[in-house]
N, C-alpha and C positions, 0 to 999 in steps of 0.2 A: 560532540557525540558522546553518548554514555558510553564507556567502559564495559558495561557488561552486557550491552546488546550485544547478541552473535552477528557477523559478518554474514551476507548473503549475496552472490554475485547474480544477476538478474542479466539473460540476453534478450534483448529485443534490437529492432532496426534500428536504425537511424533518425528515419521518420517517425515513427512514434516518439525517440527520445525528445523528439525535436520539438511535434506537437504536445510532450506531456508538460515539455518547458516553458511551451509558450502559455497553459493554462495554467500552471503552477504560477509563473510568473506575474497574468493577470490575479489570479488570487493569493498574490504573498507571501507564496510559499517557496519552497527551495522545491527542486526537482525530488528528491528525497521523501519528505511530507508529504507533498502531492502525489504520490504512490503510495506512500502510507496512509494519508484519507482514502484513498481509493478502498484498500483491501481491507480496512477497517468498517469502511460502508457496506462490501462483498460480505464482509462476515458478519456483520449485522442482519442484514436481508436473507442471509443465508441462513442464520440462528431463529428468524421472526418466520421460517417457513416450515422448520426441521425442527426448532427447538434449542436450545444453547446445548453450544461443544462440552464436554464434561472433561474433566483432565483425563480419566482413565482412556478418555478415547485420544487423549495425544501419542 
């Protein structure tokens, strides 16, 4: 893990964990990255409807 990514504690169930591990797992990923592709596709889809995020608006 890089060093200077921020720490971010994520709650969800059980079941979801479980189910994210087993797609993750089918596509080679760590549980980790397969939540990371996930909200990196979110923000994609989300920038291809709105428009790209600007920094001023972080």
């Amino acid at each position: 893990m890089r060093k200077d990514y921020p720490r971010f504690t994520l709650r969800i169930s059980n079941e979801m964990l479980q189910k994210i591990g087993c797609i993750a797992s089918n596509n080679g990923r760590t549980k980790n990255k397969e939540i990371e592709f996930l909200l990196k596709r979110h923000i994609a889809e989300y920038e291809r409807l709105y428009g790209p995020i600007i920094k001023k608006d972080l």
